[in-house]
FIKOLZA-1660 file (N, C-alpha, C; in steps of 0.1 Angstrom, whole numbers, plus 5000, padded with zeros to 4 digits):
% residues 200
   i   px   py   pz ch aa at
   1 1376 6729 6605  A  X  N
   1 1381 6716 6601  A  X CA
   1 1393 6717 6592  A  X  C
   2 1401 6711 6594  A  X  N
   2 1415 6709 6585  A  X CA
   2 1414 6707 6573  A  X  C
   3 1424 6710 6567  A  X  N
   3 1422 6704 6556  A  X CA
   3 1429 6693 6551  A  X  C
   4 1441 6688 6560  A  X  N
   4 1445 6673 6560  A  X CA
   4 1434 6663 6565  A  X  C
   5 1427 6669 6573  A  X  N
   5 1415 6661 6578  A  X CA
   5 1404 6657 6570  A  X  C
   6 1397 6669 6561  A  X  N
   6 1387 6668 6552  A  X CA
   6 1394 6659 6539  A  X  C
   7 1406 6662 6536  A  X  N
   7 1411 6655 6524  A  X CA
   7 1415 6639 6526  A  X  C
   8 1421 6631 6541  A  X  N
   8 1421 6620 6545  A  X CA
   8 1406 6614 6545  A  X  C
   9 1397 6621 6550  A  X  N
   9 1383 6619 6551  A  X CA
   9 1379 6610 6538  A  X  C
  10 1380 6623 6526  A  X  N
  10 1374 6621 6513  A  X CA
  10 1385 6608 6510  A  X  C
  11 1401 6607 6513  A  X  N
  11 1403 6594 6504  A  X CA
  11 1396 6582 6512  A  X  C
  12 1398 6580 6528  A  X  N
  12 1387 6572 6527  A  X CA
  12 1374 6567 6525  A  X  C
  13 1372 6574 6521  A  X  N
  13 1354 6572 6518  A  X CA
  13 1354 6569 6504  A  X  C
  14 1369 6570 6494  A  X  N
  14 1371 6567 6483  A  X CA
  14 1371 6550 6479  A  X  C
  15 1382 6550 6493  A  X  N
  15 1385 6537 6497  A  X CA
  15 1376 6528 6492  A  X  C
  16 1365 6529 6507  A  X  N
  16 1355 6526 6507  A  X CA
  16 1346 6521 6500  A  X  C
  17 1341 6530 6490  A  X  N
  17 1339 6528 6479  A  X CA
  17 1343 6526 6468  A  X  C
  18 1355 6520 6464  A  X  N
  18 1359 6514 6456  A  X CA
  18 1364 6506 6453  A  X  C
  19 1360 6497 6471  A  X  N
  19 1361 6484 6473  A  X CA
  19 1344 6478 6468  A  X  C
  20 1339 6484 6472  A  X  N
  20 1323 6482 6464  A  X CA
  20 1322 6478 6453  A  X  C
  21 1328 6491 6446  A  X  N
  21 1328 6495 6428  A  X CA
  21 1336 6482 6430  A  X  C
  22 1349 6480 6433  A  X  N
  22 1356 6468 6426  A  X CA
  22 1347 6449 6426  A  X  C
  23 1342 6452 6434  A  X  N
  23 1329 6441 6441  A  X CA
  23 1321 6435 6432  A  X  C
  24 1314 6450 6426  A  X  N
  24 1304 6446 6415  A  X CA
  24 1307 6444 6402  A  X  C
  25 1320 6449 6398  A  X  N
  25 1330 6448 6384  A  X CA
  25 1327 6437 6386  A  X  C
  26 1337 6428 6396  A  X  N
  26 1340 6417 6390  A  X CA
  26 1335 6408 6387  A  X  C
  27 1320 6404 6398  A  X  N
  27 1312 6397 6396  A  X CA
  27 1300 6396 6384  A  X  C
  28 1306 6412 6379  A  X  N
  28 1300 6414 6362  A  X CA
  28 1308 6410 6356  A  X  C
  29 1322 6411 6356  A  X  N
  29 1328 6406 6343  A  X CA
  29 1328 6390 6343  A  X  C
  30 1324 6386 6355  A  X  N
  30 1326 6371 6357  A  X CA
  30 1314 6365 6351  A  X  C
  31 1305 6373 6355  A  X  N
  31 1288 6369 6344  A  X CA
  31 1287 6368 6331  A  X  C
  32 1294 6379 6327  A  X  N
  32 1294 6383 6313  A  X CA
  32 1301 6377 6304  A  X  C
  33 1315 6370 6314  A  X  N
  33 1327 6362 6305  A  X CA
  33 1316 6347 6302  A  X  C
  34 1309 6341 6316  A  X  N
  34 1304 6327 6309  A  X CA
  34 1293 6333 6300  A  X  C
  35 1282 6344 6300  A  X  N
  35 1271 6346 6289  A  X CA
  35 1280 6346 6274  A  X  C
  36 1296 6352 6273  A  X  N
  36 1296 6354 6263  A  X CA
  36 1305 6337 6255  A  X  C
  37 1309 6331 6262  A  X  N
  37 1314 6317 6262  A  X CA
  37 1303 6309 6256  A  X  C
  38 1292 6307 6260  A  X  N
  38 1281 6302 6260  A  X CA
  38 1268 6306 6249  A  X  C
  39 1267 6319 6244  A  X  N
  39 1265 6324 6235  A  X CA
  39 1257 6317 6225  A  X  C
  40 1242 6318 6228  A  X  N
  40 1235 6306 6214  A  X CA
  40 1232 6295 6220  A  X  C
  41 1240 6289 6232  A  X  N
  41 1239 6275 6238  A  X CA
  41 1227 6277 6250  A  X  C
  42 1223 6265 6251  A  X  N
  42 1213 6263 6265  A  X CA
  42 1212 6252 6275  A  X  C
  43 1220 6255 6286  A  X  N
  43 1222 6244 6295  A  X CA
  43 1206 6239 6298  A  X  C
  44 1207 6228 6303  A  X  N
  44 1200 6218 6310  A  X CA
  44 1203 6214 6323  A  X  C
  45 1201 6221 6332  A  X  N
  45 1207 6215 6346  A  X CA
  45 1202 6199 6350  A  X  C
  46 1189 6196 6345  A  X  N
  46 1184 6183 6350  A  X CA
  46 1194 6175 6342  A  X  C
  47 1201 6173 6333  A  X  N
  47 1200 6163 6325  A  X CA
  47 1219 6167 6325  A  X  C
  48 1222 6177 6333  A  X  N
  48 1236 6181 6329  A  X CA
  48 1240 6182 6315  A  X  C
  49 1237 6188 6306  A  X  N
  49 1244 6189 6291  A  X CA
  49 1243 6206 6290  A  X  C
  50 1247 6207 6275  A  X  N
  50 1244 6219 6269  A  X CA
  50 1236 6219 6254  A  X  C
  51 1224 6226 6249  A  X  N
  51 1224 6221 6238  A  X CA
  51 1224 6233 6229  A  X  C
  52 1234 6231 6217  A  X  N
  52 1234 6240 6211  A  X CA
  52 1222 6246 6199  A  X  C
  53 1228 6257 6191  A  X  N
  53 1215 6261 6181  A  X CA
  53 1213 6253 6175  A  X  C
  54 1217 6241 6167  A  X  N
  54 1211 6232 6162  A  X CA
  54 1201 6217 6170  A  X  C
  55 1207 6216 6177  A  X  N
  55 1196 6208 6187  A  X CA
  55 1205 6200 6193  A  X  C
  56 1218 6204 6191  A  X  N
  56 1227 6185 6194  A  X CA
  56 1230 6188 6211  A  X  C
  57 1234 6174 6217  A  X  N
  57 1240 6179 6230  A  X CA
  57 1253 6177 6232  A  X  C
  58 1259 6186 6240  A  X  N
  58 1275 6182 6246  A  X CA
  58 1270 6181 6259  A  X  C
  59 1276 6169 6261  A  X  N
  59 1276 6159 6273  A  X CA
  59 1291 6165 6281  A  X  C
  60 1290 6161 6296  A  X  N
  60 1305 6161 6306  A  X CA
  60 1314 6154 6298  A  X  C
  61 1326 6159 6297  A  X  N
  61 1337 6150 6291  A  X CA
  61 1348 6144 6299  A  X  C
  62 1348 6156 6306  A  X  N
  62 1364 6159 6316  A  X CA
  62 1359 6169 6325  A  X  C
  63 1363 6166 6342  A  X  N
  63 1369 6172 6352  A  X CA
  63 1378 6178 6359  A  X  C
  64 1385 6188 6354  A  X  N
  64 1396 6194 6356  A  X CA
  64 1398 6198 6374  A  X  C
  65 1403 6195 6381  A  X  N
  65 1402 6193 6391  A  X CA
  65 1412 6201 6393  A  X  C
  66 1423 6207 6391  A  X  N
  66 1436 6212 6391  A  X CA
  66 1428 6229 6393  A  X  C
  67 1419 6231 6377  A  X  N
  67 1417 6243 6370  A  X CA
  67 1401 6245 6381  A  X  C
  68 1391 6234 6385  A  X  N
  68 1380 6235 6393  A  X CA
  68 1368 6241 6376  A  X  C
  69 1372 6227 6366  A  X  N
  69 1368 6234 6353  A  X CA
  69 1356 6215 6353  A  X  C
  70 1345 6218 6347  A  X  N
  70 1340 6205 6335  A  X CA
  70 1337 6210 6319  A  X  C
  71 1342 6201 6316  A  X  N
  71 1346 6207 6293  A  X CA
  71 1332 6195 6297  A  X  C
  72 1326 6201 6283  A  X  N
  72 1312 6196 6278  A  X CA
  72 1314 6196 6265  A  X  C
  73 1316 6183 6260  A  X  N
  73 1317 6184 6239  A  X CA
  73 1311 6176 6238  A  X  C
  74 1305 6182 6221  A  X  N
  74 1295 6174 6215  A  X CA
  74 1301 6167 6208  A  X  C
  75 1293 6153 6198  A  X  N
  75 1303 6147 6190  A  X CA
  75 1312 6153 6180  A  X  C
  76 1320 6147 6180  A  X  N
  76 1329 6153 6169  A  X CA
  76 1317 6144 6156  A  X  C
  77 1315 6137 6151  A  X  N
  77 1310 6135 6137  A  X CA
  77 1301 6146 6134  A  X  C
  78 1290 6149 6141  A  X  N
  78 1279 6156 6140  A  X CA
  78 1286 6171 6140  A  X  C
  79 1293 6175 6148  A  X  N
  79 1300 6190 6145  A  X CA
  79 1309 6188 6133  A  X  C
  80 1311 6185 6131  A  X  N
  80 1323 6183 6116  A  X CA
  80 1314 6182 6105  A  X  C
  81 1299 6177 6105  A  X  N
  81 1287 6180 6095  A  X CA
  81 1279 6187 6094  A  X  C
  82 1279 6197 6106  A  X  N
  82 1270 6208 6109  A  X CA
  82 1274 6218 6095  A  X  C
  83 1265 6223 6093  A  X  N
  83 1267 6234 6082  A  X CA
  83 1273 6251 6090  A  X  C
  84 1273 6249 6105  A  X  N
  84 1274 6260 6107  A  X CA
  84 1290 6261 6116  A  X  C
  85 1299 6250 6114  A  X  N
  85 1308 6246 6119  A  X CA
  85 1320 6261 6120  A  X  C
  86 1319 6266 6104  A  X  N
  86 1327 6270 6108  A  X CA
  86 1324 6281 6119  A  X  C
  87 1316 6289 6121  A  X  N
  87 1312 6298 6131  A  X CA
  87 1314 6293 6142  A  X  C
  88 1314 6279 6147  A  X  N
  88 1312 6277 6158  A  X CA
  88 1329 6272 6163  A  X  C
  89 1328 6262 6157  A  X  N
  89 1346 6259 6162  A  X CA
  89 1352 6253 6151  A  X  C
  90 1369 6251 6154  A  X  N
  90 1377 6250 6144  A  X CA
  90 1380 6237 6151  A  X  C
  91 1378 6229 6159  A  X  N
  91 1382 6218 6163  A  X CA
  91 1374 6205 6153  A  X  C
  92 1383 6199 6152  A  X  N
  92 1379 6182 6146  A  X CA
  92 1369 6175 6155  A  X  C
  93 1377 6179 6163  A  X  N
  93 1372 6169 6178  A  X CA
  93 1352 6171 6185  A  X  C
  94 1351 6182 6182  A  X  N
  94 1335 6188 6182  A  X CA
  94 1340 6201 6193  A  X  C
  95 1329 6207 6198  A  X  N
  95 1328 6216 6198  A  X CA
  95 1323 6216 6213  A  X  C
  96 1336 6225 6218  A  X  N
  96 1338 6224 6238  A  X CA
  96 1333 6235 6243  A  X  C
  97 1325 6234 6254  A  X  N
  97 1320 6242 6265  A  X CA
  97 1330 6239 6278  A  X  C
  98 1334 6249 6284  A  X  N
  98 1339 6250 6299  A  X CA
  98 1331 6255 6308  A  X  C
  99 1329 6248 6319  A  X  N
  99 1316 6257 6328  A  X CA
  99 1325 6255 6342  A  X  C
 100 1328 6268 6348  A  X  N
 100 1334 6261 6363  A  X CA
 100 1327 6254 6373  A  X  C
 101 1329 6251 6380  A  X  N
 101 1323 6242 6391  A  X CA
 101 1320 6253 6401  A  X  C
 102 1331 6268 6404  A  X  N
 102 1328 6271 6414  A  X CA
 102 1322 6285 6412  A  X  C
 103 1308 6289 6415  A  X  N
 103 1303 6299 6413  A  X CA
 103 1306 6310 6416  A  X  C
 104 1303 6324 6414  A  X  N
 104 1308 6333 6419  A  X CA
 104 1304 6336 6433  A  X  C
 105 1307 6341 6441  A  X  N
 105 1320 6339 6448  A  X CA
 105 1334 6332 6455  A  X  C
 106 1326 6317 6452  A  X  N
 106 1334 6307 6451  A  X CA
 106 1349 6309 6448  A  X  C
 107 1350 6311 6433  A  X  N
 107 1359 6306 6428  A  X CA
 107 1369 6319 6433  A  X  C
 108 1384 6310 6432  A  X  N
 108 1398 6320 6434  A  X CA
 108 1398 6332 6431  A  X  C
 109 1393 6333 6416  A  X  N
 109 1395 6348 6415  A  X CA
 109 1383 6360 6422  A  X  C
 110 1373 6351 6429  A  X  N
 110 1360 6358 6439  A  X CA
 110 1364 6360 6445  A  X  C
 111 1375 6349 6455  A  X  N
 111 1380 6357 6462  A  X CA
 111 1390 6367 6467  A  X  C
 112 1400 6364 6451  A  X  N
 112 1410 6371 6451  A  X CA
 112 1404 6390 6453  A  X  C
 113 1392 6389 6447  A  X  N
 113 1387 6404 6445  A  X CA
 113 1384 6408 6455  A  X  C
 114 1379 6395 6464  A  X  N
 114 1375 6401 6481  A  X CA
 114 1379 6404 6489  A  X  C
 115 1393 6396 6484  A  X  N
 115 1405 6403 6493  A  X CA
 115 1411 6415 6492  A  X  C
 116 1412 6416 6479  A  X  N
 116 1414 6431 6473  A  X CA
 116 1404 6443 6481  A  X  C
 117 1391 6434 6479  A  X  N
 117 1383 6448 6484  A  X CA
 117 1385 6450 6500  A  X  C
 118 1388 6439 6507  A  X  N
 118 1391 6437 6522  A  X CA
 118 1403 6447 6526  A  X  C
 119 1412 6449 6520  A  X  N
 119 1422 6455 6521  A  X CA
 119 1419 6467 6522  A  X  C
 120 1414 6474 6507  A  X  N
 120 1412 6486 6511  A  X CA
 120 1402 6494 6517  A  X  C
 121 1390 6487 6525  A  X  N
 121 1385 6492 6535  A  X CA
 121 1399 6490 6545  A  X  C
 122 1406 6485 6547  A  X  N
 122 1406 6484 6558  A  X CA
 122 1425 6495 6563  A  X  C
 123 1425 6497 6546  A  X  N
 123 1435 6506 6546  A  X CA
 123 1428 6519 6549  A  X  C
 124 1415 6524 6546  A  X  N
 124 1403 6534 6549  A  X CA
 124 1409 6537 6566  A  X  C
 125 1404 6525 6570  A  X  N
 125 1403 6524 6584  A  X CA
 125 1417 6527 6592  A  X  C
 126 1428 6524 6586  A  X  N
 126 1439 6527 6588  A  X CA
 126 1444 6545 6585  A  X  C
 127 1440 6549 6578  A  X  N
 127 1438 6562 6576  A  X CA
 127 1433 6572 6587  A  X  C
 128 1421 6567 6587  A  X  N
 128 1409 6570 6597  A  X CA
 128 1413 6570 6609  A  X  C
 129 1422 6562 6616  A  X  N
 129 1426 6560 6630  A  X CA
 129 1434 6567 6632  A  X  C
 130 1446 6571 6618  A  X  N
 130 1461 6576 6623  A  X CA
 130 1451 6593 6625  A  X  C
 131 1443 6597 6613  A  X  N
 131 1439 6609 6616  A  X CA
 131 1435 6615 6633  A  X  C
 132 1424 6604 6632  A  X  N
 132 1418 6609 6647  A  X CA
 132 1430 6607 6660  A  X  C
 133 1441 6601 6654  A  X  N
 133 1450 6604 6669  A  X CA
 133 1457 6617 6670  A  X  C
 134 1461 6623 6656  A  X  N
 134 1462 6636 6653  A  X CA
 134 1456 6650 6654  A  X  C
 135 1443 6650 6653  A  X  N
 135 1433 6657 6652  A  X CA
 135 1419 6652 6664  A  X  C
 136 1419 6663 6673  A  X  N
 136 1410 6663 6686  A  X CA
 136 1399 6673 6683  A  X  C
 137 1394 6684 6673  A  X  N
 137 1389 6688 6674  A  X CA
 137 1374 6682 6670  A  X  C
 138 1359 6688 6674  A  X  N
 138 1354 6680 6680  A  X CA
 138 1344 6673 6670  A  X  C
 139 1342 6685 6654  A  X  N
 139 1340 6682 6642  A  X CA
 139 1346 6675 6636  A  X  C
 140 1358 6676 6637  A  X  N
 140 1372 6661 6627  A  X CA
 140 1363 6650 6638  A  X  C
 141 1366 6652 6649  A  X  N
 141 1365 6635 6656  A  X CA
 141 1352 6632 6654  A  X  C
 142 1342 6638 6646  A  X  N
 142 1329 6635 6644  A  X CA
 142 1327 6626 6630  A  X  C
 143 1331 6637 6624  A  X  N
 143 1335 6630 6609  A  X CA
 143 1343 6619 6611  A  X  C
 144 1358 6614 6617  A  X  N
 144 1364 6604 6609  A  X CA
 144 1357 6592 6625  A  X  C
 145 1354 6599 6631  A  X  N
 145 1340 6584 6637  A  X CA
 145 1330 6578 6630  A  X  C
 146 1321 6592 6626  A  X  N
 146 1312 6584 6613  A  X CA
 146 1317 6575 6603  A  X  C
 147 1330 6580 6599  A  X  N
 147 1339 6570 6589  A  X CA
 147 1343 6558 6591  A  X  C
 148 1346 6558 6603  A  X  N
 148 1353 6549 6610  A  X CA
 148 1341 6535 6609  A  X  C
 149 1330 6544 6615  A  X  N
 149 1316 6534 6615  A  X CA
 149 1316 6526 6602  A  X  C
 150 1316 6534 6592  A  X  N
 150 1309 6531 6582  A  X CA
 150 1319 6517 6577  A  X  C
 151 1335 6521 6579  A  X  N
 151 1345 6513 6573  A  X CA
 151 1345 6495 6579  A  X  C
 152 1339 6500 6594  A  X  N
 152 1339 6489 6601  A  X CA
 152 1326 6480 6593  A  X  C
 153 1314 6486 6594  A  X  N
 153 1302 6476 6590  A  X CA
 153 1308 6471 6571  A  X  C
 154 1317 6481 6566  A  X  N
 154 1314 6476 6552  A  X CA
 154 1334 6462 6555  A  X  C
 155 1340 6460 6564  A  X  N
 155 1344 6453 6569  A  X CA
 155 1338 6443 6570  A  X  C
 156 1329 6442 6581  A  X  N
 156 1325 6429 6587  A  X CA
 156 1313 6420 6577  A  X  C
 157 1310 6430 6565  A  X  N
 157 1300 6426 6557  A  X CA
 157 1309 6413 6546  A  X  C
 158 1320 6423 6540  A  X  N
 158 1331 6420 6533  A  X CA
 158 1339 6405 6536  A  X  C
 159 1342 6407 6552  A  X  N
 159 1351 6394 6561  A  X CA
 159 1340 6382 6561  A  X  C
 160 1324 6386 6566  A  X  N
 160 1311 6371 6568  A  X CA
 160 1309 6370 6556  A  X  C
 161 1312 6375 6544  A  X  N
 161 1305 6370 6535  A  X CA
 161 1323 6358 6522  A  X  C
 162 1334 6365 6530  A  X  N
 162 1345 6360 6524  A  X CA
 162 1343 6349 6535  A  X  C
 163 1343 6343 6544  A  X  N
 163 1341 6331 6555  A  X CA
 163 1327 6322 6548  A  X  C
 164 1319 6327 6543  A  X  N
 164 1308 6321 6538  A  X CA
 164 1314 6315 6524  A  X  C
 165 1321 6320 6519  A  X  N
 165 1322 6309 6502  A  X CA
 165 1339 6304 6505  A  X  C
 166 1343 6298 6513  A  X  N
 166 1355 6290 6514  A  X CA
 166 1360 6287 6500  A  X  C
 167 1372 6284 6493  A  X  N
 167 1371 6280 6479  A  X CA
 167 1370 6265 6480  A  X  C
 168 1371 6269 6465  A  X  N
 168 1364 6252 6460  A  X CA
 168 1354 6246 6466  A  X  C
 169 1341 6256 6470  A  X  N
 169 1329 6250 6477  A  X CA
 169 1320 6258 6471  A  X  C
 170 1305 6253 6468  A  X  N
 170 1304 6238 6469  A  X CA
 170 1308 6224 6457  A  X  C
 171 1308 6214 6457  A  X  N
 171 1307 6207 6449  A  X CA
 171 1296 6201 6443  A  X  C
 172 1296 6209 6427  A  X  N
 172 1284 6209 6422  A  X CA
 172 1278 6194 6416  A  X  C
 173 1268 6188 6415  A  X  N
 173 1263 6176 6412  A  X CA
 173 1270 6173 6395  A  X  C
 174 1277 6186 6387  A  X  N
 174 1285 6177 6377  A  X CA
 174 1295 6173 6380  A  X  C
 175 1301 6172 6391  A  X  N
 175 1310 6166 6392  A  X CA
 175 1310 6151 6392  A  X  C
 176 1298 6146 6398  A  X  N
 176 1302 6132 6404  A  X CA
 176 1300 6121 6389  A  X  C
 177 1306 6109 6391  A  X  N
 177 1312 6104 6381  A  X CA
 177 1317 6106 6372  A  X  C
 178 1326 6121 6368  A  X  N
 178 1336 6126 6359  A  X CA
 178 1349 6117 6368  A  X  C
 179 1363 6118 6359  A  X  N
 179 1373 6116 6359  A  X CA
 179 1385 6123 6358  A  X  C
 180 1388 6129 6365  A  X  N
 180 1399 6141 6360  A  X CA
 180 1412 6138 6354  A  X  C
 181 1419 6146 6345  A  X  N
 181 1423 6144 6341  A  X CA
 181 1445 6139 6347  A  X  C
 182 1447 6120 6341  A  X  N
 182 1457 6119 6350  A  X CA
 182 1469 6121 6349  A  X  C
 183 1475 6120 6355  A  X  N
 183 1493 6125 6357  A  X CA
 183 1500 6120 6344  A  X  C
 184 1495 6111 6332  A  X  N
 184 1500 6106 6323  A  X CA
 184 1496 6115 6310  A  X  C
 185 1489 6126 6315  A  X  N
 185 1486 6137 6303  A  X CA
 185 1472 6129 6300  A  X  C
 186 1465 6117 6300  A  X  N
 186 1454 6108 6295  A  X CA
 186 1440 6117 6299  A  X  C
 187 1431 6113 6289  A  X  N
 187 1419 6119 6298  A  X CA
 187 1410 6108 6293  A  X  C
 188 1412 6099 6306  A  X  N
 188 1399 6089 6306  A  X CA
 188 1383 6094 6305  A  X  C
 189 1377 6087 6300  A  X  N
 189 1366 6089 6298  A  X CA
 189 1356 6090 6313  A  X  C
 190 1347 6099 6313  A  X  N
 190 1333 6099 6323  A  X CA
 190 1327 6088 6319  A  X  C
 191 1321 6081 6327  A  X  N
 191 1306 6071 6329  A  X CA
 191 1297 6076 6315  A  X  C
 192 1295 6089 6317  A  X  N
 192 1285 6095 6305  A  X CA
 192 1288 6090 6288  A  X  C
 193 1304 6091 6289  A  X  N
 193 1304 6093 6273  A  X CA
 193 1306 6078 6269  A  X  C
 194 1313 6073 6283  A  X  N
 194 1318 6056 6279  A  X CA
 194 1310 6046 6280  A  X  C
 195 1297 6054 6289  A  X  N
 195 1289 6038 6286  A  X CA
 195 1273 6040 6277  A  X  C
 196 1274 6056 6280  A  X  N
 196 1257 6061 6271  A  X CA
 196 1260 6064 6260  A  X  C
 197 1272 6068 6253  A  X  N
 197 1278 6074 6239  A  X CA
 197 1285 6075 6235  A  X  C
 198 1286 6074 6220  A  X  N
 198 1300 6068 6212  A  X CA
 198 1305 6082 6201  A  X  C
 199 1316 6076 6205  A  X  N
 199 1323 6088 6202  A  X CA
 199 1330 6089 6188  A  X  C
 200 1331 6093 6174  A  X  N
 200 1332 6097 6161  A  X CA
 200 1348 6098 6161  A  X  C
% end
């Protein structure tokens, strides 16, 4: 076996795998960025809020429709008398949560990374093909077949599963009766804050 053969081999199979590795990064740093945002707080999915260490809740405030974001703040009077204010935020206004709407894979940057990882399988595979037109003997065309296989299934896993989370889907149940924010810079109020709670 060659040794342009065995060395195109190993970078694809690098490829390959580090379309993976990049796979799992991201969907960890994406975990890890809301755990550490969130930090101390504890969502409610029934009731949509968040409630923090002291017991209070931040309610939906705003639908960012642009960013695919909902801010969750608590009162401003009650955070401005918390004893633990300063740790938590330096805002007047109370103390904001961002939660995206679109989960991972969902969101742009899910797929931006899928694309990423799409590519370089598929530059693997581009490798792998120019080789085998080069090289006939009967061990190389063993190896960059097996490769070849492999590049394809981690392909088509890559491509059904980027077809499966289209962006901006799905639309999650906080969204409905928010208000996004309008073209006059304004940010009208949600149903939530304007007709169940008063704002400091």
């Amino acid at each position: 076996m060659s040794t342009e053969v065995a060395l195109a081999a190993a970078y694809a199979g690098l490829l390959v795998t580090g379309a993976f590795v990049l796979e799992w990064l991201s969907a960890h740093t994406h975990r890890r960025s809301l755990r550490y945002r969130t930090a101390g707080f504890t969502y409610h999915e029934a009731q949509d809020h968040w409630e923090c260490p002291e017991g209070q809740h931040l309610w939906p405030h705003e639908l960012d429709h642009e960013r695919r974001l909902v801010r969750y703040r608590a009162k401003a009077h009650i955070c401005n008398g918390c004893p633990r204010k300063a740790a938590c935020t330096d805002s007047d206004r109370g103390r904001e949560i961002v939660r995206p709407l679109d989960p991972w894979p969902y969101s742009e940057a899910g797929r931006f990374h899928r694309t990423i990882s799409l590519l370089m399988v598929a530059l693997a595979a581009l490798i792998l093909v120019v080789e085998g037109f080069r090289h006939h003997q009967p061990p190389e065309v063993g190896l960059l077949l097996g490769l070849m296989a492999a590049s394809a299934v981690a392909a088509r896993w890559l491509l059904r599963d980027l077809r499966a989370h289209p962006a901006n889907f799905p639309t999650t149940p906080a969204a409905d009766g928010l208000v996004a924010t309008g073209a006059n810079g304004r940010r009208p109020r949600s149903r939530w804050s304007s007709e169940n709670r008063s704002e400091a």
